[in-house]
N, C-alpha and C positions, 0 to 999 in steps of 0.2 A: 282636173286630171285630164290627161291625155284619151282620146277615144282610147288605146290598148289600153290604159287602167280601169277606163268601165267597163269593155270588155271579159278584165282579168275580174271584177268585183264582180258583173253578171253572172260568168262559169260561177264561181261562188255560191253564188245565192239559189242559181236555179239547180245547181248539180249536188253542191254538198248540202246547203242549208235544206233544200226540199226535196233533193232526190227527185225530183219527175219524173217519172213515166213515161213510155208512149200513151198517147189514147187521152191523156189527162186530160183535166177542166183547171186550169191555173189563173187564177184573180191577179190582175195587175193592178195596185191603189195608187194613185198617188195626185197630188193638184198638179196642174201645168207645168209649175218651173221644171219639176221632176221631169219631164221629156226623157232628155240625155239617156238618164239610166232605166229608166220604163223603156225608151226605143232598145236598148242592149240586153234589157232581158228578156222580152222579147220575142229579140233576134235566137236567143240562146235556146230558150222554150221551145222553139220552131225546131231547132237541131235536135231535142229531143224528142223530135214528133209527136209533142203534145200542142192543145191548143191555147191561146196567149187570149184573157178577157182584159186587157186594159179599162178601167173605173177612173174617171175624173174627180178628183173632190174637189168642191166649189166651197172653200168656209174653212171651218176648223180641222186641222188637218188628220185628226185623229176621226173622226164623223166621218162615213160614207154617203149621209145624210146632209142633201144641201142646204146647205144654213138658212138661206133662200125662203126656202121653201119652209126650213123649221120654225121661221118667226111669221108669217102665215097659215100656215095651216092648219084648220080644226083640228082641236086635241084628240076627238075620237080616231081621226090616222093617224097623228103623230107619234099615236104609243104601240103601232105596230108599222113593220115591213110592209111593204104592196108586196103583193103576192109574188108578183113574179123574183121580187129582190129575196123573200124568203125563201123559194124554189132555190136559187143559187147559191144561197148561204148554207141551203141543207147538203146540194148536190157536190158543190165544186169540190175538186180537190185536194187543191191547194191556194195558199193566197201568199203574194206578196205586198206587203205594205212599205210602200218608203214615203216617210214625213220629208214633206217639203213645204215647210210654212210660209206663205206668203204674207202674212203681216206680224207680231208680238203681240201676244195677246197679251193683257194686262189685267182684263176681268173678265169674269167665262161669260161667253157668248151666250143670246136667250137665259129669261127668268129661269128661277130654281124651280118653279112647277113642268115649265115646257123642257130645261134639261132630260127630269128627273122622266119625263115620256121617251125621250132621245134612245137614253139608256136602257130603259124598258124594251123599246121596238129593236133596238140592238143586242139583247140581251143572248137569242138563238145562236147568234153568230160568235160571240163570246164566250157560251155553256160551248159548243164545238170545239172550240179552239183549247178551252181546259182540261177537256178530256182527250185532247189529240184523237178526235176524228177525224180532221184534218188538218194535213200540213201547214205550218205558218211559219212564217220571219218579217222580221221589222227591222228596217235600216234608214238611214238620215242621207238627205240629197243637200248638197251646201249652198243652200241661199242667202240673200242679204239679209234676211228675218232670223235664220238660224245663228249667224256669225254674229248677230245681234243680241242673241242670248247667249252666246257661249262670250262674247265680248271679244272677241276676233273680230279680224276683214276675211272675208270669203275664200282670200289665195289659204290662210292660215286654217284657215275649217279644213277647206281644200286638204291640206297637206296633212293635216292632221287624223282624218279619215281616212285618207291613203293607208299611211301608217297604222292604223288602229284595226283596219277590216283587211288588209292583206298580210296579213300574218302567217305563220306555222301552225297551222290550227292541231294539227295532228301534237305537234311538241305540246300547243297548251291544255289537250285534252289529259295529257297525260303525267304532268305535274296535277293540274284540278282533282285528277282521281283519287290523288291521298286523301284531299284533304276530304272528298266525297265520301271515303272508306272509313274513316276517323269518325268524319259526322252520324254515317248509318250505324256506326257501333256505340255511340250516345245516345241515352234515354231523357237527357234531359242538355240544355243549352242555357247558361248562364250570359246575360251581356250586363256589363260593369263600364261607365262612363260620365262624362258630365253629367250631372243630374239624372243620371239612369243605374237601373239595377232591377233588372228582370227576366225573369226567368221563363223558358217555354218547354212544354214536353213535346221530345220527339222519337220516344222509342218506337221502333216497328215502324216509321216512316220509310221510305226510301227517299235516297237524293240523287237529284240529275246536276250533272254538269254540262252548261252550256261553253260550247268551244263550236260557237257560231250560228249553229243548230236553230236556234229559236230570236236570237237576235245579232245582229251583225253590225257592229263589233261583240261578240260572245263575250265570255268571262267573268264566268258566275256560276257559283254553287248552288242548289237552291232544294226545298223542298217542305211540306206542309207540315208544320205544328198541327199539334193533335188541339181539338176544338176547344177544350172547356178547359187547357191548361196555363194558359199566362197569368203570370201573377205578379205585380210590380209598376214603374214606374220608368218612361222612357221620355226623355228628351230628346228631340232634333233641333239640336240647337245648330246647327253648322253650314248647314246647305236648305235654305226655299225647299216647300213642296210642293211639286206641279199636280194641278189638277182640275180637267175640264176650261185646261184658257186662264185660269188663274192661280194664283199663288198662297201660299201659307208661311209664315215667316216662326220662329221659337216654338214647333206644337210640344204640348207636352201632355202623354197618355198615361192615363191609371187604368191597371189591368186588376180585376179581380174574376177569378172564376173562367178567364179565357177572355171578357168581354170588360171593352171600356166602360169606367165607370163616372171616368172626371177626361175633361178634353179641354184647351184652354191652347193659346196661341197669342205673340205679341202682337202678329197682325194677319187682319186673312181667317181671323175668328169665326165669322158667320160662315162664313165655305165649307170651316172642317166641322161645323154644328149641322150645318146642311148635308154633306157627304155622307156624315155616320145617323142621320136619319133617313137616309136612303131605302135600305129595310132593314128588317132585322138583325142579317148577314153581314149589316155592313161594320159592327165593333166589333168584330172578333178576324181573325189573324190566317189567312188564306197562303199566306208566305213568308218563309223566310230564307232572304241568301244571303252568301258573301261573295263580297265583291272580289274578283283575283286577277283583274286585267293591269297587269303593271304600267302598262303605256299609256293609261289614265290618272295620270294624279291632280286634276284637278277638276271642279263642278263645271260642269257643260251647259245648264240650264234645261237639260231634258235627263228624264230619268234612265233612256235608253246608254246613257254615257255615265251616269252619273251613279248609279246604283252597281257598277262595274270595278268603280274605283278598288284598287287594290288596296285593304285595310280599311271596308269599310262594311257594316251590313246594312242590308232593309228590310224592312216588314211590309207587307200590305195588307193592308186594311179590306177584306171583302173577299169576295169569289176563291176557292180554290181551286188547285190542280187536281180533276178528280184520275187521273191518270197517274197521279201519286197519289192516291191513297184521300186525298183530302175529301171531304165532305160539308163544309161551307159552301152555302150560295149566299148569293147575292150579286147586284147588275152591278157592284163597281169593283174595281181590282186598283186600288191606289198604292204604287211603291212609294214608300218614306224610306229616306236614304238616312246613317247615324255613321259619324265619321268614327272613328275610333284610335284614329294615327296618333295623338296624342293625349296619353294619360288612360288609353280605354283599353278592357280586358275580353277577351273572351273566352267563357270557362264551356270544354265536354265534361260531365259527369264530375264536377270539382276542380279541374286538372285545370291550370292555364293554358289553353293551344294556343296562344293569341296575344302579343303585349303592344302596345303600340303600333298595331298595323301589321308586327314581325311576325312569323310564323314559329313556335318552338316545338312543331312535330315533322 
């Protein structure tokens, strides 16, 4: 993109997705390649007379935590913040993160002991963010490693990003809100699909629709299933699910009681055995959205794109939104995307809202 388009994507980010303030404390994340759009936001941060903390990440690009350093250092720090990083994490304002992956990960970085610390010492910064004590957004910077997983060349990311994060966010807030009003008048959410058919309680829930707010490209309905009510059988058969650098291929979940009871996968099995032993928090159901971004119809390789798809929902697996109402912990928050474009239902309260992707409300 043209400097004026990261310019036009920083106002974005720093004015509508976080609102800044004067006086602010605003987190910049992101690895090296990101530059471009960290230098543009900034710049922008500045105009709002707030102040700009640009954070380098050295490793996995979702870790703030240098990888470096994570496959050396005695576990007794690994499983918390140094002080001064938790000071920040409790103070700052706001944060923006933009992945910018410098290599494809193919298997998660560090053993499943030193991850499962990773997560742990990160965990402050996570509970914050779910109860919106402070502001957050997360967006994709187009590297060779990204265009790599989306299976593009980078002019095509490029262009594609453009299109996807400069949008009418105000038009799409305001189609999403049906389907938002639809949903909070439902006590219960059926989803009906390949190998799936399960059900979740959401009465008395509230739903948020993102129309950029929380990630950028927005477009998504979303909000917490009540804890102890899933009951059924889901397959993602359609789309990889990303998680910690690596991948899960056909998972498929038994839900009794709210909480998984059977988990199986054609490949990438030990990961999601691994994840839902994380703690307790982590088989039971912190989210559910729909996807409503029309300009995404196909898998991106990251879930920031991918969980957006119009006609599609996710679940994840762990932490809730305690700002909606939810009440799950736990250190992981893993989105599973479930296509439903073809041959898949989605029922409010009985009713079909949902056939193939289409919308019939």
């Amino acid at each position: 993109m043209s400097e004026a388009h990261w310019a036009e994507l920083a106002r974005l980010l720093v004015r509508r997705s976080l609102d800044v303030q004067p006086g602010w404390q605003v987190a910049v994340r992101s690895t090296p390649l990101g530059r471009p759009l960290v230098e543009a936001c900034c710049r922008e941060i500045a105009r709002c007379h707030a102040y700009a903390l640009p954070q380098i990440i050295l490793g996995f690009e979702r870790w703030t935590i240098p990888l470096a350093w994570a496959e050396e250092a005695p576990e007794e720090l690994l499983g918390t913040l140094a002080p001064i990083e938790r000071h920040a994490a409790e103070t700052v304002d706001a944060r923006l993160s933009i992945l910018a992956p410098e290599r494809v990960w193919t298997e998660p970085p560090l053993t499943p002991e030193r991850r499962r610390l990773v997560q742990q010492a990160l965990e402050p910064v996570a509970r914050r963010s779910r109860a919106m004590e402070v502001r957050w957004v997360v967006t994709m910077f187009p590297t060779p490693a990204a265009a790599e997983n989306a299976g593009m060349s980078v002019e095509e990311l490029t262009d594609f990003l453009r299109d996807a994060c400069l949008r009418d966010w105000d038009a799409e807030r305001e189609r999403m809100s049906r389907v938002a009003e639809r949903l909070e008048a439902a006590s219960e959410v059926r989803i009906v699909g390949a190998g799936t058919d399960v059900t979740l309680g959401v009465g008395g829930r509230p739903a948020e629709v993102d129309h950029s707010l929380r990630n950028m490209p927005g477009g998504e309905v979303f909000l917490c299933p009540l804890e102890d009510t899933a009951e059924g059988v889901i397959e993602f058969s359609e789309f990889p699910a990303h998680h910690a650098g690596g991948h899960v291929e056909g998972m498929r979940l038994v839900f009794r009681g709210g909480e998984v009871v059977e988990a199986t996968a054609r490949s990438g099995e030990e990961l999601l055995q691994q994840a839902l032993a994380t703690d307790d928090g982590a088989k039971r159901l912190g989210e559910l959205g729909i996807g409503c971004n029309e300009g995404i119809t196909r898998p991106m390789g990251s879930a920031l794109f991918d969980e957006k798809i119009a006609g599609t929902i996710h679940l994840a697996l762990g932490g809730s939104y305690t700002f909606l109402g939810g009440t799950n912990e736990s250190r992981i928050h893993w989105d599973v995307v479930k296509d439903l474009r073809s041959g898949g239902e989605l029922l409010f309260d009985g009713e079909v809202v949902q056939r193939d992707g289409a919308w019939l409300i």
